[in-house]
DSSP file (Angstrom, degrees, kcal/mol; ACC not computed):
  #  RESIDUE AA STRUCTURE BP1 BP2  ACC     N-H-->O    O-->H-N    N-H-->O    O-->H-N    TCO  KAPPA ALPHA  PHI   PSI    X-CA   Y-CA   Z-CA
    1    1 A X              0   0    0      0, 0.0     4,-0.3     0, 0.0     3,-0.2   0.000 360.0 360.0 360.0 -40.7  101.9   98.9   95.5
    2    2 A X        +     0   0    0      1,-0.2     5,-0.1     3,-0.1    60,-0.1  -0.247 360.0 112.2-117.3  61.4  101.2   98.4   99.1
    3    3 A X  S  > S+     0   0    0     -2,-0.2     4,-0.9     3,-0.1    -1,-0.2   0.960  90.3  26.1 -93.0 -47.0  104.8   97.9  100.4
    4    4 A X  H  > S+     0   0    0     -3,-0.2     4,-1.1     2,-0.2    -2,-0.1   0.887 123.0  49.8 -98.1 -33.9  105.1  101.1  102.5
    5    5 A X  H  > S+     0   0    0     -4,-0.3     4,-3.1     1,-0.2     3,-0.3   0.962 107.2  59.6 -57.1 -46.9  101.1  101.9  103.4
    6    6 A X  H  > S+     0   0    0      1,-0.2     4,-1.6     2,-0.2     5,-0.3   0.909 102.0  49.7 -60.7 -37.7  100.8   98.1  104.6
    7    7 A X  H  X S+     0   0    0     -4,-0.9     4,-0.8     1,-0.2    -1,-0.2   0.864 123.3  37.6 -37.5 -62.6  103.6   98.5  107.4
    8    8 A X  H  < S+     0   0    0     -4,-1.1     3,-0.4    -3,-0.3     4,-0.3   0.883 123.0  36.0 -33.5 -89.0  101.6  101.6  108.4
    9    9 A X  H >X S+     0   0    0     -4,-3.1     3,-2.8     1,-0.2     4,-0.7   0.859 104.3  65.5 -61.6 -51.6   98.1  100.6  107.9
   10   10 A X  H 3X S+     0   0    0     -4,-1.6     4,-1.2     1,-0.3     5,-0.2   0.779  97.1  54.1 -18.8 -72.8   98.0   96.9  109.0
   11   11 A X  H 3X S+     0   0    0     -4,-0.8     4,-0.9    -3,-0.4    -1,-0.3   0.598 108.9  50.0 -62.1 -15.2   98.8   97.3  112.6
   12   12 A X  H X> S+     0   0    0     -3,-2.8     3,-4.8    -4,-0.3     4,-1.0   0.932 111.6  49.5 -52.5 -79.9   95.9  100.0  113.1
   13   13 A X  H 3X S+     0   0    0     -4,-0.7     4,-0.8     1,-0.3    -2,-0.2   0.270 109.4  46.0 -55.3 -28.0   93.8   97.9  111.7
   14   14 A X  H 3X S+     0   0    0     -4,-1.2     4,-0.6    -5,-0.2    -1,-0.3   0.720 118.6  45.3 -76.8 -19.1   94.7   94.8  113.7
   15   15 A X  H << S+     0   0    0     -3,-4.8     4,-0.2    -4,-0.9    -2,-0.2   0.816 127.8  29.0 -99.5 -16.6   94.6   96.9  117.2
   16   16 A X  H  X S+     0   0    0     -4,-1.0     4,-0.7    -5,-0.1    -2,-0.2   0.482  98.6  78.8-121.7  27.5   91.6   98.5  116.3
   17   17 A X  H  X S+     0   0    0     -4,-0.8     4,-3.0     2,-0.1    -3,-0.1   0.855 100.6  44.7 -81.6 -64.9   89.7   96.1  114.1
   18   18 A X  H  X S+     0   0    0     -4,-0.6     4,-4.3     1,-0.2     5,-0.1   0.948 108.5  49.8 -29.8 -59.8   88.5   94.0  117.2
   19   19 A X  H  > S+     0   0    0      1,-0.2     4,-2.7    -4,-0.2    -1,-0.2   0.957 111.1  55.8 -48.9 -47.3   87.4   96.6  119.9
   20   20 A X  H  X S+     0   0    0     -4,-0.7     4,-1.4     1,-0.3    -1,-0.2   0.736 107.6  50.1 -83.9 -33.2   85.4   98.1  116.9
   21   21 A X  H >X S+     0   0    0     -4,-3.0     3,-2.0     2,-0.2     4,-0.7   0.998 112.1  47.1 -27.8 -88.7   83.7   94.6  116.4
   22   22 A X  H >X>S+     0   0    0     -4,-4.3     4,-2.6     1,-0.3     3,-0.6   0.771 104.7  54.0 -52.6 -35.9   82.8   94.3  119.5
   23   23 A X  H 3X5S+     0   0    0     -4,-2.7     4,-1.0     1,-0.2    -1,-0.3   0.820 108.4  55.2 -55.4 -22.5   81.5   97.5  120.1
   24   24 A X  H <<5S+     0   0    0     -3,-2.0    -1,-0.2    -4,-1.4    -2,-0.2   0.822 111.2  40.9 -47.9 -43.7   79.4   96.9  117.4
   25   25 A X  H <<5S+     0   0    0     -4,-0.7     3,-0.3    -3,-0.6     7,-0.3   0.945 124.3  31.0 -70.2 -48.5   78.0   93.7  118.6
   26   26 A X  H  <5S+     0   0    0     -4,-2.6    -3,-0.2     1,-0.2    -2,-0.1   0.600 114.0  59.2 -89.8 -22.4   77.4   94.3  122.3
   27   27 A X  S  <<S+     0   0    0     -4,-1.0     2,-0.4    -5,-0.6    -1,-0.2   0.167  84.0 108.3 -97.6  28.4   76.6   98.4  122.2
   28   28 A X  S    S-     0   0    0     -3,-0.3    -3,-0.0     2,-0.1    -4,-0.0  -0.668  74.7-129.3 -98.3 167.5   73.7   97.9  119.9
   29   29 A X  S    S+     0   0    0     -2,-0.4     2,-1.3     1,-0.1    -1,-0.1   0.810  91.1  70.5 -90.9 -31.4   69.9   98.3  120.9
   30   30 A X  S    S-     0   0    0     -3,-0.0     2,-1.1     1,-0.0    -1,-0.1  -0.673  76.5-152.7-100.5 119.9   68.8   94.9  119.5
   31   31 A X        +     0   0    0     -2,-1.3     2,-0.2    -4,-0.1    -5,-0.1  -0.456  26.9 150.7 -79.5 132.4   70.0   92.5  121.5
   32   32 A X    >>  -     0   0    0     -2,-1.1     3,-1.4    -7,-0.3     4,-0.5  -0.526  63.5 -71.7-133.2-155.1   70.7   88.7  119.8
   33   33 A X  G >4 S+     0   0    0      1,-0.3     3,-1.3     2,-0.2     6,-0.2   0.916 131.2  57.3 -65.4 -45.7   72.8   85.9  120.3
   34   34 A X  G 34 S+     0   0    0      1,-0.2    -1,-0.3     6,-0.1    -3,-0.0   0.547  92.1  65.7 -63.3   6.9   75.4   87.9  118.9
   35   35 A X  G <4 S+     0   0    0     -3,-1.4    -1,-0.2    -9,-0.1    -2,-0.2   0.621  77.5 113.0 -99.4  -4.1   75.2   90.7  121.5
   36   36 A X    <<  -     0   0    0     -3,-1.3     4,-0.2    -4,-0.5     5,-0.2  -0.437  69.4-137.7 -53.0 135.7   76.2   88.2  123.9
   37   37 A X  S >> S+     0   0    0      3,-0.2     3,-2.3     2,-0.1     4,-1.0   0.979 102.1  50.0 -49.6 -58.1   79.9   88.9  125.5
   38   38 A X  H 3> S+     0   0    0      1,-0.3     4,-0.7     2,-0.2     5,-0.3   0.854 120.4  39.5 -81.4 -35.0   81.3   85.3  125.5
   39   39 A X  H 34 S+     0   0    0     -6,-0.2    -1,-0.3     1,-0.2     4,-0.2   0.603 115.1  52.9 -99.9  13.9   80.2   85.0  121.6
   40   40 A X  H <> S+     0   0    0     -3,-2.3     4,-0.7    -4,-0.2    -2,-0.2   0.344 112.3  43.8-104.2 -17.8   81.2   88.5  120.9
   41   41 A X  H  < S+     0   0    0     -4,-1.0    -2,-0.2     2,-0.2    -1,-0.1   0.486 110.0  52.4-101.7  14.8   84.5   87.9  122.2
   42   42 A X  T >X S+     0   0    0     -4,-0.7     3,-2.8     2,-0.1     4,-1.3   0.632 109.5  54.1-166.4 -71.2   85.0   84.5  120.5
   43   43 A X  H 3> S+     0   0    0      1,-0.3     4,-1.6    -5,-0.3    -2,-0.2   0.748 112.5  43.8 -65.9 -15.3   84.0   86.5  117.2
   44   44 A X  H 3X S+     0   0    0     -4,-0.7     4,-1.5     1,-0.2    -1,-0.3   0.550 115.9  48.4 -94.9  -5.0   87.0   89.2  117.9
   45   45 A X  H <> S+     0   0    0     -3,-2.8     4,-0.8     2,-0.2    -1,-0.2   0.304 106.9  46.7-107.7 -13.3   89.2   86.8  118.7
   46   46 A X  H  X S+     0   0    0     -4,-1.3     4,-2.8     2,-0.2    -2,-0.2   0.884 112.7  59.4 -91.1 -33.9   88.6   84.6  115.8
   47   47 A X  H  X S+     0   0    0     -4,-1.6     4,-3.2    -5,-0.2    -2,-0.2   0.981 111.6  42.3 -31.3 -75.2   88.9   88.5  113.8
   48   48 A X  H  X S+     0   0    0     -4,-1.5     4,-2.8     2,-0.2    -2,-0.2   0.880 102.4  60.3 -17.8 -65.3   92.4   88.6  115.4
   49   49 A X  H  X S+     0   0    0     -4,-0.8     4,-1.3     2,-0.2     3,-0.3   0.985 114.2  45.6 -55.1 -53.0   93.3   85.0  114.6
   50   50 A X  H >X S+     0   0    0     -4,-2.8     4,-1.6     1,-0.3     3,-1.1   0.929 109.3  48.3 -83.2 -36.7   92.7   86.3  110.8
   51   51 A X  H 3X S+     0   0    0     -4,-3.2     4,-0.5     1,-0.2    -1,-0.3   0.788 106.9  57.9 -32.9 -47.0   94.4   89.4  110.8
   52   52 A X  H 3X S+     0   0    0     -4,-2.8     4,-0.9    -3,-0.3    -1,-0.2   0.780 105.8  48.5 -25.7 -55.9   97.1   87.7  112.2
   53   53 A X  H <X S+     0   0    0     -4,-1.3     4,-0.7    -3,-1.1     3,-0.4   0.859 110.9  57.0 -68.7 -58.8   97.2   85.3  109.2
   54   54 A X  H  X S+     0   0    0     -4,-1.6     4,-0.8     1,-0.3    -1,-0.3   0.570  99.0  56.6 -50.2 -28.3   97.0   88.4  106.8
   55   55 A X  H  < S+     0   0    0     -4,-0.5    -1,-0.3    -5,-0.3    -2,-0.2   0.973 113.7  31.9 -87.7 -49.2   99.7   89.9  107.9
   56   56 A X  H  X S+     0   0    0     -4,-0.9     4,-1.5    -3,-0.4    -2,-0.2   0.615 111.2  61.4 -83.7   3.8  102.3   87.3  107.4
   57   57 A X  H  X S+     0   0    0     -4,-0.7     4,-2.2     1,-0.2    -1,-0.2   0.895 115.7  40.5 -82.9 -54.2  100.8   85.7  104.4
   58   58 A X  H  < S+     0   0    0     -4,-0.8     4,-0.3     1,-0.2    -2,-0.2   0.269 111.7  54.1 -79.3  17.5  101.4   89.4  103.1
   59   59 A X  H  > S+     0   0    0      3,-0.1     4,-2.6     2,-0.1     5,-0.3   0.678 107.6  46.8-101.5 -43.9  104.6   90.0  104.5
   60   60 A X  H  X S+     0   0    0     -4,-1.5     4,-0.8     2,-0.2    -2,-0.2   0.742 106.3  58.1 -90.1  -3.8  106.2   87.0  103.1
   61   61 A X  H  < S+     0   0    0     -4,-2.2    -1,-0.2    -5,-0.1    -3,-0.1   0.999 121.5  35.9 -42.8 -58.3  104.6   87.9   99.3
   62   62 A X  H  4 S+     0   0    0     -4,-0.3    -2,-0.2     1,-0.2    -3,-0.1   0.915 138.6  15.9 -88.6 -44.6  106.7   91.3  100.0
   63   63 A X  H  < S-     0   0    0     -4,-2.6    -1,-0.2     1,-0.3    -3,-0.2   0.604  98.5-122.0 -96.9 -34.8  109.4   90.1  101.6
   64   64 A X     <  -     0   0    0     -4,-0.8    -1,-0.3    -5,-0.3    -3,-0.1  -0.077  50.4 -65.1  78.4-170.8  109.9   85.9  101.3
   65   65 A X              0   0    0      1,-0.2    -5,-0.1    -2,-0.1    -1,-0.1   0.093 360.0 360.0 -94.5  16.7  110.0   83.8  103.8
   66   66 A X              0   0    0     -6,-0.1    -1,-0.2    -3,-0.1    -2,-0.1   0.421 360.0 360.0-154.4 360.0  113.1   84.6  105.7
């Protein structure tokens, strides 16, 4: 069902999935722990790390493993 959309869609999501984080955390009007850079970039990076995951856990479902 999602063989041709995922190619597509995935990679947005992973290049602009982060940024969008962070702008979330750090451009907001109350500031908190999270609004911090070092623990707003830790949290976009840890985003990444799982997007990453998602993408070959669902690549080899569609594809197999070699």
């Amino acid at each position: 069902m999602l063989d041709g959309g995922f190619d597509r869609l995935h990679p947005m999501i992973f290049f602009l999935g982060p940024p969008a984080l962070e702008n979330l955390l750090v451009l907001r009007e109350r500031q908190g722990i999270l609004g911090i850079w070092y623990v707003a970039a830790s949290l976009c990076t840890v985003l990444a790390f799982v997007l990453l995951i998602v993408q070959y856990n669902v690549s080899e479902a569609l594809y197999g493993i070699e």
